[in-house]
N, C-alpha and C positions, 0 to 999 in steps of 0.2 A: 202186187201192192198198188202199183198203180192206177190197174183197172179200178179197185177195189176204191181207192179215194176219188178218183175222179167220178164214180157213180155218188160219190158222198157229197160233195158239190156240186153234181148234176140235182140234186136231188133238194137243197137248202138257197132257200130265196134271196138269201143274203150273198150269195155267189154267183158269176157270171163267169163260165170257162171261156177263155178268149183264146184259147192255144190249146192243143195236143200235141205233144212232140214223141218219136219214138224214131228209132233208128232203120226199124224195119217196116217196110210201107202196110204189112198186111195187119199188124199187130195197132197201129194208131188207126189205120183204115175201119177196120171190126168196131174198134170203138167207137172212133167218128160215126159211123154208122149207128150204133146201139143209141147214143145219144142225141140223135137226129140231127146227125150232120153238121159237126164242128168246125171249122180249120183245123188243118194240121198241118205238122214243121216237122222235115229229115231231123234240124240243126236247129240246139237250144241257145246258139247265139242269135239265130235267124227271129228263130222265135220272141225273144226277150226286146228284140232293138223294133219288130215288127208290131210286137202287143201293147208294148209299154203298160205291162200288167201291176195291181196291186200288191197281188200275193202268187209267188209260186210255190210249186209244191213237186222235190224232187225225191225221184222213188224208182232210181236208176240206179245201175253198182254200186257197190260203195266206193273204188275208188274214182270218182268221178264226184263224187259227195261234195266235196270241198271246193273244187273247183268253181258248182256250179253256184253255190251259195255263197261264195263271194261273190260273184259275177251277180247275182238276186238283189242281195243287201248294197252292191255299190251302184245300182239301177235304183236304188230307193223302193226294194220292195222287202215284206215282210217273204217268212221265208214255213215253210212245213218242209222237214228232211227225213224220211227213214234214216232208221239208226243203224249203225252208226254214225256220225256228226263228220268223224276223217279216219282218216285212214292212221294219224299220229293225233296222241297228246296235246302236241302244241301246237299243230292246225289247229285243231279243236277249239284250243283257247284264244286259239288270231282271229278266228272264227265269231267267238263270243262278244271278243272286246270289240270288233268289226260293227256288228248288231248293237252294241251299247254306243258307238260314234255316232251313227247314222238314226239311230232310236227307231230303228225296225224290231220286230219281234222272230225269234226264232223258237219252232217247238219242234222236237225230235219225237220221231214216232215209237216212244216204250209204251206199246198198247197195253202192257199187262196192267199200266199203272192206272186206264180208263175202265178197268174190267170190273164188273162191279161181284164177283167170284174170288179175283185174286186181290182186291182192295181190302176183302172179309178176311181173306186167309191171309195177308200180310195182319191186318191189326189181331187176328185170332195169335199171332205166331209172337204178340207183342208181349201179349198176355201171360205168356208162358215162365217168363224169368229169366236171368241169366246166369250162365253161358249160353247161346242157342249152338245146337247143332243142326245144319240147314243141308240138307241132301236133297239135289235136281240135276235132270237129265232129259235130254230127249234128243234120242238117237233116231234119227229117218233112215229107212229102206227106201234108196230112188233109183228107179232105174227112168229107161228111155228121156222124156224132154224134163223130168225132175230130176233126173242125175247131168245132163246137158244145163241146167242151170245151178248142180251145188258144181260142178266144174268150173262154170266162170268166177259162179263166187270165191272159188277159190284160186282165181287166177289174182287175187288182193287180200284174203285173209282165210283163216283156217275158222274151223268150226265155231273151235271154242269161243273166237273175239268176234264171229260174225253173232250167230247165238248167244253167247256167254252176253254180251251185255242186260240183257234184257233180264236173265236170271241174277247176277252180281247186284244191278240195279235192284231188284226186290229183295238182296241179302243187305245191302248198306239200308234198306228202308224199316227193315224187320230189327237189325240190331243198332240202325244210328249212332253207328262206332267207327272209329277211324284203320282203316286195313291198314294192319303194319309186317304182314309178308305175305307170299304166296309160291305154289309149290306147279308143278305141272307134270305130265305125259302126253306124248304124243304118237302115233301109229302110222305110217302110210300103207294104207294096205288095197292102194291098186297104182299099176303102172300109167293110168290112164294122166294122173297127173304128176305136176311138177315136180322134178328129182328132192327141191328142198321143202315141199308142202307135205303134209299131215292130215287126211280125214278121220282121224277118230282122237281124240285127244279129250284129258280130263284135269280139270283145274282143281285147288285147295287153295282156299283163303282164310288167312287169320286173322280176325280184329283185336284192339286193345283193350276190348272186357271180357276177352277168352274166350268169342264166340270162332264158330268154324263153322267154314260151308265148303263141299266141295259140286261144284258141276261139270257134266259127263254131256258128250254131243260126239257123235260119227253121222257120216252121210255117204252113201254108197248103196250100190246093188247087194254086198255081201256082209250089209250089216241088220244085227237080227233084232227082232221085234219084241224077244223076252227081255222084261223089264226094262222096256225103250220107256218109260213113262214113270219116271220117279220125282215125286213134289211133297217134301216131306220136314218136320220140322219139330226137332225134341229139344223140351228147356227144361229146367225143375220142377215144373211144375204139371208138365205133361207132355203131351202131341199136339200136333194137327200137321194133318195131308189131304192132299188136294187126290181125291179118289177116280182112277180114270173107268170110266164107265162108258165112257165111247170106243167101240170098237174099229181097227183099218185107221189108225187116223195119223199113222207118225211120215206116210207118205201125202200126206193132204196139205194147203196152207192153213188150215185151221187148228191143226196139230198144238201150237204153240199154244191156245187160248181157249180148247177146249177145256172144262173139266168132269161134269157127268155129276159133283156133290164132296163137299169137304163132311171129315172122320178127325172128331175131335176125344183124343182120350187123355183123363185128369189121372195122376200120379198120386193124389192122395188117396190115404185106406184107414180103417175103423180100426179101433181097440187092439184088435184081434190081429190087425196085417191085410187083411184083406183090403180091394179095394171100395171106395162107398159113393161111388156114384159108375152109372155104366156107360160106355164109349157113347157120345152126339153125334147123329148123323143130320147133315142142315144137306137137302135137295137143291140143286144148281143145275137144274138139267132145262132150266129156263133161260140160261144163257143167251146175253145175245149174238147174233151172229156173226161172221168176221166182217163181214159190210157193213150191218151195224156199228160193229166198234169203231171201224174207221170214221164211222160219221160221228160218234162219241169224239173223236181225236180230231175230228175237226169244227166240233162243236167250241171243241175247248180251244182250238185256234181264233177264230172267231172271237171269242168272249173275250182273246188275251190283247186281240186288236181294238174292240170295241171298248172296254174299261180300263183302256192300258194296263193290264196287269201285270204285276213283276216279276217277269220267267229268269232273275237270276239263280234260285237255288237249286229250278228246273235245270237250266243251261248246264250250271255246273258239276250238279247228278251225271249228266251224260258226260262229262267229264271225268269225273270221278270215273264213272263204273268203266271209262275207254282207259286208261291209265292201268287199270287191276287187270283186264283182260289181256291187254299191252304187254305186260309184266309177265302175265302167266304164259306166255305165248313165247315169250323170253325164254321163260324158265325151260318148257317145255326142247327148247331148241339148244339151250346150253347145258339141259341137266342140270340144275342149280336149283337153288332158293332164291328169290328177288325180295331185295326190304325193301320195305318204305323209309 
């Protein structure tokens, strides 16, 4: 992800990268290189007191999220963080009210929300009526240096709340309802990691106008590829799913933001029973790319600095949908139900 944005700001005139930081000399080196020879910093304290930059942009662990984005915001810089925002709830929100003292900006990377694919298929899914019923997933088969990075990720959280945000966040958007429980399971099904972690776990959420979504995520070498790609979404009124027509893609980064064309089927039917109109299929296989997107997400960073725009309900989304995952991660670990 990093690479990914920092080509994005290589690439917009209104940016000037004054630092690369990375821990391993080869990984910030490559890049320094690619983009004609940057500075770079072992150390993002080194870096931060060295640059006295405007805007950073961290796209490190997540548990290290929080850290580094106070340390941004009380330098007086505006901040762009992959999501998730912390590792707790109420980081998150120390976090926000932090940015609102200092009147910096912070924008969390929910790319799906820049996708101009899944922006169609969130309002297609609005359309539909309520209760919605919202079914997603996407399980990755990783092995070698992809399974060496869902291990660290999971050395600070499990699938569901490192993924699950980004899907949760397009269920509060779809039903703009308030989540009043959630349900969970969890799996560890390799010894590679932590005796109290979990790579395959699947969340249930209930809102308060009777909508439900559940999301499903594993990561591992021994997780399978049938029906690793589930985006799907029934109301009274019909369907709509996001149709995966890319093939090999749940071991890829693009995995998440692919979709290949949304499958739009109406619920109504003629006189007779039958139905009276036939399934919509809308092509998306114009998608833009994952560097693309990133530069869509930092397009919108940009704009939020330049017209000061009000990233409170932004902020608080990433809140929101870190709370539900929080929960469900709970549940998963206690066997229970979690209310709100």
């Amino acid at each position: 992800m990093g690479t990914s944005h920092a080509r994005a700001y290589h690439s917009m005139d209104a940016f000037e990268i004054v630092g690369l930081v990375s821990r391993t000399p080869a990984s910030r080196n490559q890049l320094s290189e690619e983009l004609g020879g940057l500075p770079t910093y072992a150390s993002f304290e080194h870096a931060l007191s060295m640059t006295a930059p405007d805007v950073v942009s961290v796209n490190t662990y997540p548990d290290t999220h929080a850290k580094y984005v106070q340390m941004s915001l009380e330098a007086n810089c505006h901040v762009f963080v992959e999501k998730p925002l912390a590792e707790t709830a109420e980081e998150a929100q120390t976090l926000i009210d932090l940015a609102r003292k200092t009147n910096r900006k912070i924008v969390i990377g929910y790319i799906l929300r820049v996708h101009p694919a899944w922006k169609k298929f969130t309002a297609l899914a609005q359309q539909l009526g309520k209760p919605l019923v919202m079914r997603m997933n996407l399980n990755q088969q990783s092995s070698a240096e992809q399974w060496d990075t869902h291990r660290k990720l999971m050395d600070s959280m499990s699938p569901i709340v490192d993924c699950g945000v980004h899907y949760v966040d397009v269920m509060c958007q779809m039903t703009r309802a308030r989540p009043v429980a959630v349900n969970a399971i969890g799996a560890r099904l390799s010894d590679e990691i932590a005796p109290d972690m979990y790579n395959y776990g699947q969340l249930q959420v209930f809102f308060d106008d009777g909508s439900v979504g559940w999301y499903e995520a594993g990561w591992g070498p021994m997780m399978s590829e049938t029906a690793s790609f589930v985006k799907d979404v029934v109301g009274p009124l019909g369907a709509v799913s996001i149709v995966d027509e890319v093939k090999d893609q749940t071991d890829d980064i693009e995995g998440h933001t692919q979709t290949g064309g949304l499958k739009i089927h109406h619920s109504s039917r003629d006189k007779d029973g039958y139905f009276d109109q036939p399934d919509e299929f809308i092509d998306t296989s114009d998608e833009p790319s994952h560097d693309e997107l990133c530069a869509l997400e930092q397009e919108f960073l940009l704009r939020a600095i330049q017209e000061d725009l009000n990233l409170t309900d932004h902020m608080q989304d990433a809140v929101s949908s870190l709370k539900i995952v929080l929960a469900a991660d709970q549940a998963a670990r206690e066997r229970r139900t979690v209310t709100f």
